[in-house]
C-alpha positions in Angstrom: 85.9 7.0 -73.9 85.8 10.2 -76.0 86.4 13.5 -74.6 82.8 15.2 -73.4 81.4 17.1 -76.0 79.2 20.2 -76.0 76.3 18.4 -77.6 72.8 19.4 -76.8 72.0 17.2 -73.7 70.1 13.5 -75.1 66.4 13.3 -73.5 65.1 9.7 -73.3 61.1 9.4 -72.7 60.5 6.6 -70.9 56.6 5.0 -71.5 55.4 6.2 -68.8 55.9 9.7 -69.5 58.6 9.6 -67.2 61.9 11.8 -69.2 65.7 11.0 -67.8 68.9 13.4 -68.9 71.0 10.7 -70.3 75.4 10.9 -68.8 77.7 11.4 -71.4 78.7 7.7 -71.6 75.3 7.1 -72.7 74.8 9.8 -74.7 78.4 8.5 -76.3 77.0 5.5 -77.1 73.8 6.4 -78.8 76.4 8.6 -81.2 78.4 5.3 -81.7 75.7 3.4 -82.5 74.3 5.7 -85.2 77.7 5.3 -87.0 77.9 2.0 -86.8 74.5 1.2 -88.1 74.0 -1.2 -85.2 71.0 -1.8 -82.9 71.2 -2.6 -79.2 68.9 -5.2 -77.6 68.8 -5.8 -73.8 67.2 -8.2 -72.0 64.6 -7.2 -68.8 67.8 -8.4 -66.5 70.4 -6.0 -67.9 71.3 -2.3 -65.6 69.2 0.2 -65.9 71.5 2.3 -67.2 71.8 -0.5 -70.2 68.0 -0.4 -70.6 68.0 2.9 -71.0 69.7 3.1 -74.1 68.8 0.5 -75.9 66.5 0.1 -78.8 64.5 -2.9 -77.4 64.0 -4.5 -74.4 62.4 -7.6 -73.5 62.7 -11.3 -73.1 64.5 -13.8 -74.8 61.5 -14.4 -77.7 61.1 -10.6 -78.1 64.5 -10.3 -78.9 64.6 -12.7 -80.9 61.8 -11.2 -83.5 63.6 -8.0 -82.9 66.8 -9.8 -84.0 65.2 -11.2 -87.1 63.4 -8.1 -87.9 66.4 -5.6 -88.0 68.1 -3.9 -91.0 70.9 -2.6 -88.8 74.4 -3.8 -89.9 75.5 -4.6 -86.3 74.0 -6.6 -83.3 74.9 -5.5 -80.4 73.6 -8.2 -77.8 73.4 -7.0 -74.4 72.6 -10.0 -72.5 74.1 -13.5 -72.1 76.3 -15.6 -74.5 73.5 -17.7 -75.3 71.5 -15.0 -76.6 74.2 -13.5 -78.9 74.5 -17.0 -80.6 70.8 -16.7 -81.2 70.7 -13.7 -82.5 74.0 -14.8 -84.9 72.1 -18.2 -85.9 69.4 -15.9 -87.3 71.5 -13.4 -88.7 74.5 -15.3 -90.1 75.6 -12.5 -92.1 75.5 -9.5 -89.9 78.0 -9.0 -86.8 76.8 -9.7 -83.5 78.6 -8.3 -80.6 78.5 -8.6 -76.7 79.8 -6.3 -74.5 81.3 -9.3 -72.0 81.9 -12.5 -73.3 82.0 -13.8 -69.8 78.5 -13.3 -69.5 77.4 -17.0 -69.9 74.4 -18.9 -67.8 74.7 -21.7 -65.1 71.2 -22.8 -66.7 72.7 -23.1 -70.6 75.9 -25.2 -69.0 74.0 -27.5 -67.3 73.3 -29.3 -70.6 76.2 -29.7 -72.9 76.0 -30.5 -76.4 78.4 -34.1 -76.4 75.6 -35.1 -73.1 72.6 -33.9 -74.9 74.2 -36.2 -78.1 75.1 -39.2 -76.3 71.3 -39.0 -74.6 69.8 -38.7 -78.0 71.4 -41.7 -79.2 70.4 -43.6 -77.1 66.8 -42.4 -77.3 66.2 -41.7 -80.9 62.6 -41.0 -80.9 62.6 -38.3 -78.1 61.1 -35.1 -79.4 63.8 -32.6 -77.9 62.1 -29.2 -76.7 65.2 -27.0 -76.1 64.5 -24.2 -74.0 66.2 -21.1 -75.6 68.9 -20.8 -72.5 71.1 -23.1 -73.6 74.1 -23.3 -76.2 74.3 -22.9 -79.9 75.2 -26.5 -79.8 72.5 -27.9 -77.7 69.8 -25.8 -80.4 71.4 -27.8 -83.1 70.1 -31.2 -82.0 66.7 -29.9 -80.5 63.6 -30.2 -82.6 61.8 -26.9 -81.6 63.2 -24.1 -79.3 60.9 -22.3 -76.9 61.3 -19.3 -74.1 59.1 -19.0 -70.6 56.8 -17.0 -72.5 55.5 -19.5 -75.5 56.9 -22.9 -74.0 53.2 -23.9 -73.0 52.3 -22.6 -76.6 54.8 -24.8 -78.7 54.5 -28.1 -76.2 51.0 -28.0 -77.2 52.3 -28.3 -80.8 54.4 -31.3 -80.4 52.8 -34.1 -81.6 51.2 -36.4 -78.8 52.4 -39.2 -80.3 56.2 -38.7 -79.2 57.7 -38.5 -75.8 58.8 -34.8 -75.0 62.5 -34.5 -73.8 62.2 -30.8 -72.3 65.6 -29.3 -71.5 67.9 -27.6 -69.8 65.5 -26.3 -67.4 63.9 -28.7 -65.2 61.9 -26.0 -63.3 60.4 -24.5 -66.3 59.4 -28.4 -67.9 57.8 -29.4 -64.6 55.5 -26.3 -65.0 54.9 -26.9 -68.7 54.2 -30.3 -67.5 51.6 -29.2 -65.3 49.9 -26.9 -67.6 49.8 -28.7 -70.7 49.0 -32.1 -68.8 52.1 -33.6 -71.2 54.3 -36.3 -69.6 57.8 -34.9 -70.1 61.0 -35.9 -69.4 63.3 -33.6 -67.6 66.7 -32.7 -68.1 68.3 -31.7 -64.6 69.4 -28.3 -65.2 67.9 -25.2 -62.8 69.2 -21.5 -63.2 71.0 -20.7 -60.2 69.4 -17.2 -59.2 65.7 -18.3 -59.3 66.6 -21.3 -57.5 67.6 -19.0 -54.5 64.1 -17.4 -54.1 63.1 -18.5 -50.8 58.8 -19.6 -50.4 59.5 -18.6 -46.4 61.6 -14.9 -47.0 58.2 -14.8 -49.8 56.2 -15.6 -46.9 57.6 -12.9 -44.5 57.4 -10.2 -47.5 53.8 -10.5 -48.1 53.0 -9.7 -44.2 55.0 -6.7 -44.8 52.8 -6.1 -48.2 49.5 -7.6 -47.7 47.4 -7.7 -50.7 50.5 -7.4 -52.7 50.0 -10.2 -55.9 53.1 -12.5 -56.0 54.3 -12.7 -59.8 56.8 -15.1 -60.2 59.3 -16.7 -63.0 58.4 -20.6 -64.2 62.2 -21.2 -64.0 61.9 -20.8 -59.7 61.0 -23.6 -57.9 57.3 -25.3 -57.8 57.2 -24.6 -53.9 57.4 -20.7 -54.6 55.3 -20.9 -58.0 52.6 -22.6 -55.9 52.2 -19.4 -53.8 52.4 -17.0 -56.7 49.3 -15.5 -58.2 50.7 -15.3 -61.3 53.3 -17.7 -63.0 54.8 -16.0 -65.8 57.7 -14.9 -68.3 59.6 -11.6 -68.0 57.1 -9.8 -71.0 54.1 -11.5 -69.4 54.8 -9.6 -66.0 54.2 -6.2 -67.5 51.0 -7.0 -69.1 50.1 -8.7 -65.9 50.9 -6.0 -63.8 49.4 -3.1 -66.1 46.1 -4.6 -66.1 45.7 -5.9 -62.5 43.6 -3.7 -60.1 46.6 -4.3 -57.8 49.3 -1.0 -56.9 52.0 -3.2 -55.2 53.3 -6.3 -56.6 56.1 -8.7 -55.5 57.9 -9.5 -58.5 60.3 -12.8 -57.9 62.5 -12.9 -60.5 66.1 -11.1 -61.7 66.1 -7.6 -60.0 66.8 -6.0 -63.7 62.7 -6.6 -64.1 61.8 -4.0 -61.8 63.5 -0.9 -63.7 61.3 -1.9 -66.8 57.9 -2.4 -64.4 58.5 1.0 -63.0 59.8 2.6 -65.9 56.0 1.6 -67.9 54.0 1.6 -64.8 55.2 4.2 -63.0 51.5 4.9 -60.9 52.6 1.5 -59.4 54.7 0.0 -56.6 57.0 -3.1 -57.3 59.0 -4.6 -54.8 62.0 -7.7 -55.3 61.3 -10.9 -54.4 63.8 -11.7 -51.4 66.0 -15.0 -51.2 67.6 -16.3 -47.9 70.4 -14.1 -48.1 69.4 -10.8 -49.9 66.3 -8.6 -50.4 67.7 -8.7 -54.1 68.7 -11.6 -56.6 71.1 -10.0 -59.4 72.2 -12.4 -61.9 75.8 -12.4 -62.0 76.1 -13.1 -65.6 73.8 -10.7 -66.5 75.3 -7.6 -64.9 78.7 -8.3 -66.4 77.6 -6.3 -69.2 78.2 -2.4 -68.3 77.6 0.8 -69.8 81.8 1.0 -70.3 82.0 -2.6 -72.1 78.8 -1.9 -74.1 80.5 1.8 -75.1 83.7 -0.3 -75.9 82.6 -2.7 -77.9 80.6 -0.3 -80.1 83.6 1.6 -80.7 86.0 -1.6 -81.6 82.9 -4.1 -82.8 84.4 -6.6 -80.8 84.0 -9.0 -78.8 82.2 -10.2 -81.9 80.2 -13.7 -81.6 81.4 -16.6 -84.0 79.3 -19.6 -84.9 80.4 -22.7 -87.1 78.1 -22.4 -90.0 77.5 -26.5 -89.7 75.8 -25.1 -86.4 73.7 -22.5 -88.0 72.9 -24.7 -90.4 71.4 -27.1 -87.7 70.4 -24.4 -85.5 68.4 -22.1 -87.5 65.3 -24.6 -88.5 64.5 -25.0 -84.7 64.7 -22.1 -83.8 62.2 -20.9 -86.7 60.1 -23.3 -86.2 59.5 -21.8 -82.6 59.0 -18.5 -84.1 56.2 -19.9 -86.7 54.6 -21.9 -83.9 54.3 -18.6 -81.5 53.1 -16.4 -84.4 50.7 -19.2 -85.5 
C-alpha cells in the first residue's frame, strides 16, 4: 500500500444523506481506480467497507447491465468467481479482475459443466434455464440465464411447449415453480448460507420484533419462504422495504444486505435473519474479497479472469437473451 498522503480527506454521500470520511486505504483505491480507468462493481453481499467505494452495487442482474453498460477499460468484480466470468463473457475485450480468486460458490459447484452435458444428452429437448450462479461452462449449454430477481419474468418466456430444466438452484426453481404454475425439473443444488436460515430461530426473532415484516431470499428453503411476507431478490428488498409502512424489518438473507438497507433507508430499522448457530449468516465466499485484495489488485490488474473464447462464444447468446427478456 502507498505511503499516506496529505490529500484533502475523500467524502462519500451515502443515499440517504448519510456522509462517511473514507480511511486511506479507500481513499487509495478510488485514486487507483481513476488511473486505471477501471470501475468497481460489488455485489449487496460484499463488506461494507467494499460497498462503500464502489461505483455500483446491486445484484447479480444489476451488475450485469452495469457490466455491459461501462466504457471503463478495467472490470474490477468484487464478488464471486461466477460473476467475474459474467462480466468477461460480456466484455470479452476488456480486463476483468477479482480481488480473490478463491471466492467461488457452493451453489455454482453443485452443477458442473461435464454433469450438466452428460444430462443434456440424454434429454435433448429440455429447455435449460441456468440460474446466473453457476460457471461460465454451465452458461454455455443453458438456453436462457436468469437471476432471483427476473427468473419468474424469463420462465414465463419459455415456451410452454418444452419441459423447463431449472438449475443449479433447487430452492429458487421450486419457488419459480410455484409462481409461474410451470412444471420444472430441478437440479439438486442449494446455496449453502440460505440453506442455514432456521423457520424456528425466524420464529423466536419475530416475538422479539413483533410486527417486523419477514423479507426473505427465494434461494432459502420453502419452510422459511412460507413465513416470509415478502419473497424476494437482493434489489427487490430495498424497493420493498422503502415503500412499506413498516420501520423494522427481518431481512433473511447474506448479512452484506443490511449495510445497503440502512445505508438508503436510514429512518428504518433492519435486523439479520438468524440461523441455528448465529444471529448472522456471512457468506464465506463473499467476504474473501477485502479492501487490501481489492487495493492490490487495482494496483497489479491481477488476478485477471480468463475465459476460452469457444466459451464466450456459447455463453454470451444466453446470457443476452436474459437481458432482452428482462428489459422486454
Amino acid at each position: 500500500m502507498p505511503a499516506e498522503t496529505t490529500l484533502d480527506p475523500v467524502i462519500v454521500t451515502m443515499t440517504g444523506n448519510e456522509h462517511r470520511e473514507l480511511s486511506e486505504l479507500q481513499k487509495s483505491i478510488l485514486r487507483l481506480k481513476e488511473e486505471k480507468n477501471a470501475v468497481i462493481l460489488a455485489h449487496n453481499y460484499q463488506v461494507a467497507e467494499i460497498q462503500d467505494v464502489a461505483d455500483h452495487v446491486g445484484d447479480s442482474l444489476g451488475l450485469a447491465y452495469n457490466a455491459q453498460e461501462t466504457d471503463a477499460d478495467v472490470i474490477c468484480f468484487c464478488g464471486v468467481h461466477f460473476m467475474a466470468e459474467t462480466a468477461k463473457i460480456i466484455n470479452p475485450g476488456k480486463r476483468v479482475i477479482l480481488p480473490d480468486l478463491e471466492a467461488g460458490c457452493s451453489l455454482s459447484d453443485s452443477c458442473p459443466a461435464d454433469k450438466l452435458a452428460a444430462y443434456k444428452e440424454k434429454n435433448p429437448n429440455d429447455y435449460v434455464v441456468a440460474y446466473i450462479n453457476c460457471s461460465a461452462g454451465v452458461k454455455a449449454l443453458a438456453d436462457v440465464i436468469c437471476t432471483s430477481g427476473n427468473a419468474v419474468k424469463i420462465v414465463q418466456q419459455v415456451p410452454e411447449d418444452r419441459d423447463i430444466l431449472f438449475v443449479p438452484d433447487q430452492n429458487l426453481g421450486q419457488w419459480v415453480a410455484r409462481q409461474t404454475n410451470r412444471r420444472i425439473k430441478l437440479w439438486p443444488g442449494s446455496c449453502y448460507a440460505h440453506i442455514l436460515f432456521s423457520k424456528d430461530q425466524i420464529e423466536r426473532l419475530k416475538l422479539d420484533y413483533p410486527g417486523a415484516p419477514v423479507v426473505a431470499h427465494p434461494e432459502c428453503v420453502e419452510s422459511v419462504r412460507l413465513m416470509a411476507d415478502e419473497v424476494c431478490s437482493t434489489e427487490k428488498m430495498v424497493h420493498y422495504c422503502k415503500s412499506s409502512p413498516a420501520d423494522t424489518f427481518i431481512i433473511v438473507t447474506e448479512t452484506g444486505m443490511l449495510h445497503r438497507l440502512r445505508n438508503e433507508i436510514p429512518n428504518k430499522s433492519f435486523i439479520a435473519g438468524p440461523t441455528e448457530n448465529c444471529a448472522c449468516n456471512d457468506c464465506r465466499f463473499m467476504k474473501l474479497n477485502t479492501l487490501e485484495k481489492l487495493h492490490s489488485c487495482l494496483e497489479t490488474l491481477e488476478p485477471e479472469i480468463d475465459v476460452d473464447p469457444d466459451v464466450i462464444e456459447k455463453a454470451k447468446p444466453p446470457i443476452q437473451r436474459m437481458l432482452d427478456w428482462s428489459a422486454s
